[in-house]
ZAMARGU-4260 file (C-alpha; in steps of 0.2 Angstrom, whole numbers, plus 5000, padded with zeros to 4 digits):
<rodrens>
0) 5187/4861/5269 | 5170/4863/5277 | 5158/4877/5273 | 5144/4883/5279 | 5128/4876/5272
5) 5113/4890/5273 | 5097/4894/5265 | 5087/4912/5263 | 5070/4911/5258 | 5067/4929/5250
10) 5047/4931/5252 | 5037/4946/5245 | 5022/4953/5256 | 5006/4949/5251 | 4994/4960/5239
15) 4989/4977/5244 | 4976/4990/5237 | 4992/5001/5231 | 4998/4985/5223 | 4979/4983/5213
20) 4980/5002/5208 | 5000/5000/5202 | 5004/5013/5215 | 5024/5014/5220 | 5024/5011/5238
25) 5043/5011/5244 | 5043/5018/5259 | 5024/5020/5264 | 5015/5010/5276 | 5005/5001/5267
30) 4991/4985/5276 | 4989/4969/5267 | 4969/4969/5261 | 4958/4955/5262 | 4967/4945/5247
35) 4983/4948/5251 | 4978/4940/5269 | 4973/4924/5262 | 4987/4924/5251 | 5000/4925/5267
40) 4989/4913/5274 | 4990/4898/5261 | 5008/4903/5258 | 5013/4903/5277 | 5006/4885/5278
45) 5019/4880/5263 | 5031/4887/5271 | 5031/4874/5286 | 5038/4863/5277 | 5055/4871/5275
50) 5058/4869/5293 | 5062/4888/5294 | 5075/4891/5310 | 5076/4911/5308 | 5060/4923/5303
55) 5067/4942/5300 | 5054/4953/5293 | 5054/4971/5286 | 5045/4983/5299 | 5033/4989/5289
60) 5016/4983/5291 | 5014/4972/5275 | 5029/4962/5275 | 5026/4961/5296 | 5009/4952/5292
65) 5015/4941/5281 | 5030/4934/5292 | 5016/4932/5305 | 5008/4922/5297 | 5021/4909/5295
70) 5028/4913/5314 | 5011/4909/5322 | 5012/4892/5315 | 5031/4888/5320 | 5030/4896/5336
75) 5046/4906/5329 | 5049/4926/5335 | 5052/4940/5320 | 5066/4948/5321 | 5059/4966/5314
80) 5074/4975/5303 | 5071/4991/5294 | 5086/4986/5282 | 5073/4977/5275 | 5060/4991/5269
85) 5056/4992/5250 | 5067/5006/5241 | 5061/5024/5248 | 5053/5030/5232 | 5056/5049/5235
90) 5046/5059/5223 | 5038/5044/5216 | 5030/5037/5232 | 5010/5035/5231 | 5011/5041/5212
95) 5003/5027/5198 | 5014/5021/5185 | 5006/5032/5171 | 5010/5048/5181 | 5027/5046/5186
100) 5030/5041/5167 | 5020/5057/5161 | 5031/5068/5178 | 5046/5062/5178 | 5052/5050/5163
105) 5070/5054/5160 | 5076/5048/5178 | 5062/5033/5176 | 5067/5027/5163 | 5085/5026/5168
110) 5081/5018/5185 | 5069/5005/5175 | 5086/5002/5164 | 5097/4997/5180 | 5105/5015/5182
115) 5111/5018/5200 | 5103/5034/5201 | 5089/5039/5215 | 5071/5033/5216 | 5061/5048/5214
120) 5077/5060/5211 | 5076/5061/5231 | 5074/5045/5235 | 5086/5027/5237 | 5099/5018/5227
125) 5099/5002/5220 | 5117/5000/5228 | 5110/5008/5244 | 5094/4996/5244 | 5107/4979/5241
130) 5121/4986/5255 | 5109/4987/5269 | 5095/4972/5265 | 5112/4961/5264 | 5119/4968/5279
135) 5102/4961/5290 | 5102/4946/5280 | 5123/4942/5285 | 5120/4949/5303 | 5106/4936/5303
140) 5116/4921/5299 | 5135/4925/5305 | 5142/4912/5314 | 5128/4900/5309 | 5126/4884/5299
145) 5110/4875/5293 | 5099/4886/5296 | 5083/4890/5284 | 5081/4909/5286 | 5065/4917/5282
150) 5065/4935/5275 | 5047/4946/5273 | 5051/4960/5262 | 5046/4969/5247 | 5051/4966/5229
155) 5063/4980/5224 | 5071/4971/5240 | 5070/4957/5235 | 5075/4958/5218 | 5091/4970/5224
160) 5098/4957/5237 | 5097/4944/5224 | 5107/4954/5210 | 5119/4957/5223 | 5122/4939/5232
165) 5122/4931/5218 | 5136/4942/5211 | 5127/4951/5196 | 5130/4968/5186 | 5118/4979/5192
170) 5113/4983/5174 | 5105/4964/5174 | 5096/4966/5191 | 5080/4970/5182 | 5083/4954/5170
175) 5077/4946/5187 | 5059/4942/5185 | 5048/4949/5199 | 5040/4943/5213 | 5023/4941/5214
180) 5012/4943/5230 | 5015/4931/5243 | 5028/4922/5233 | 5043/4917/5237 | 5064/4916/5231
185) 5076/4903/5238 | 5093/4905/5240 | 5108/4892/5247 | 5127/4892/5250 | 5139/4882/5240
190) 5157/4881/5240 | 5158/4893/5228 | 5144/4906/5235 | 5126/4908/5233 | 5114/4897/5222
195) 5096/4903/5215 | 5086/4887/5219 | 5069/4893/5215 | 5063/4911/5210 | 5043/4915/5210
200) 5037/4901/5219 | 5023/4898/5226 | 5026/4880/5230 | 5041/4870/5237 | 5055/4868/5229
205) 5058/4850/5218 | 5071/4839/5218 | 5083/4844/5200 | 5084/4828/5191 | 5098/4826/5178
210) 5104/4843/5178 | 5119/4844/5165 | 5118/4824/5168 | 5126/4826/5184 | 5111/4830/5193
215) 5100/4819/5207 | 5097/4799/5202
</rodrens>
């Protein structure tokens, strides 16, 4: 039987001033500074070469700027999806590292340990974060085959639709090495699901020679 044959190219905005001063940004709209522009720049030209078919982008100015740069050299539209913000930090939001661990450690340290609970005791869900980013991802391909879709986001996103499409405990989401900025996860159907291709890339993917000896001659 026939499957569908797709790919999802999970790219992480590039830098920003909060990003330099470890600030949590979640929610807050937050503009690419000058390095985090050339980053998007060198990236988006890579990124040609995927052929992407589809470009869906977070709405918030980062992760808008980022798919930009890639849709002003494909002639390709962004598709602009909410679903696809960064985890809403709650209390946390605009706080450094060091003083959400010397506020609020308890509930940090159980959401850095893959506990479901709220960013920021007000804030969003791991679960929550995977349910809707997934949802915009799917709505994106239903009913399509072979295409290459592009997704701007953020990387609690990132990382959250990974540990879900790939069918991992929660509890191991956070084994998941980050993305840094203006690098890039791929994603591809299988008969049996999703595949991680590449993760933390910031070239294009290799041919995988030899793999368990049944790999590409």
């Amino acid at each position: 039987m026939s499957h569908s044959h797709n790919k999802i190219v999970l790219w992480r905005h590039g830098q920003t001033d909060w990003n330099i001063a470890n600030r949590f940004q979640g929610s807050t709209d937050i503009p690419l500074n000058e390095t985090g522009i050339s980053q998007v720049t060198r990236a988006g030209k890579l990124l040609t070469g995927l052929s992407p078919t589809q470009i869906i982008s977070s709405d918030l100015s980062r992760a808008y700027s980022t798919a930009k740069a890639l849709a002003d050299l494909i002639g390709l539209e962004i598709k602009k999806d909410k679903r696809l913000r960064e985890t809403d930090g709650g209390n946390w939001e605009g706080k450094t590292g060091d003083v959400i661990r010397e506020t609020d450690i308890e509930n940090f340290i159980r959401w850095i340990d893959g506990d479901d609970n709220p960013a920021g005791d007000v804030g969003e869900r791991r679960s929550d974060v995977a349910a809707r980013a997934t949802a915009a991802i799917y709505e994106a391909l239903e009913g399509k085959t072979n295409q290459t879709l592009v997704v701007a986001t953020h990387g609690g996103t990132a990382r959250c639709i990974l540990g879900s499409m790939l069918n991992l405990p929660m509890t191991t989401w956070g084994s998941i090495g980050g993305l840094s900025n203006a690098a890039w996860s791929i994603i591809s159907t299988t008969p049996k699901g999703w595949n991680l291709v590449e993760h933390n890339s910031g070239s294009l993917p290799e041919p995988i020679f030899g793999e368990e000896s049944g790999g590409e001659k």
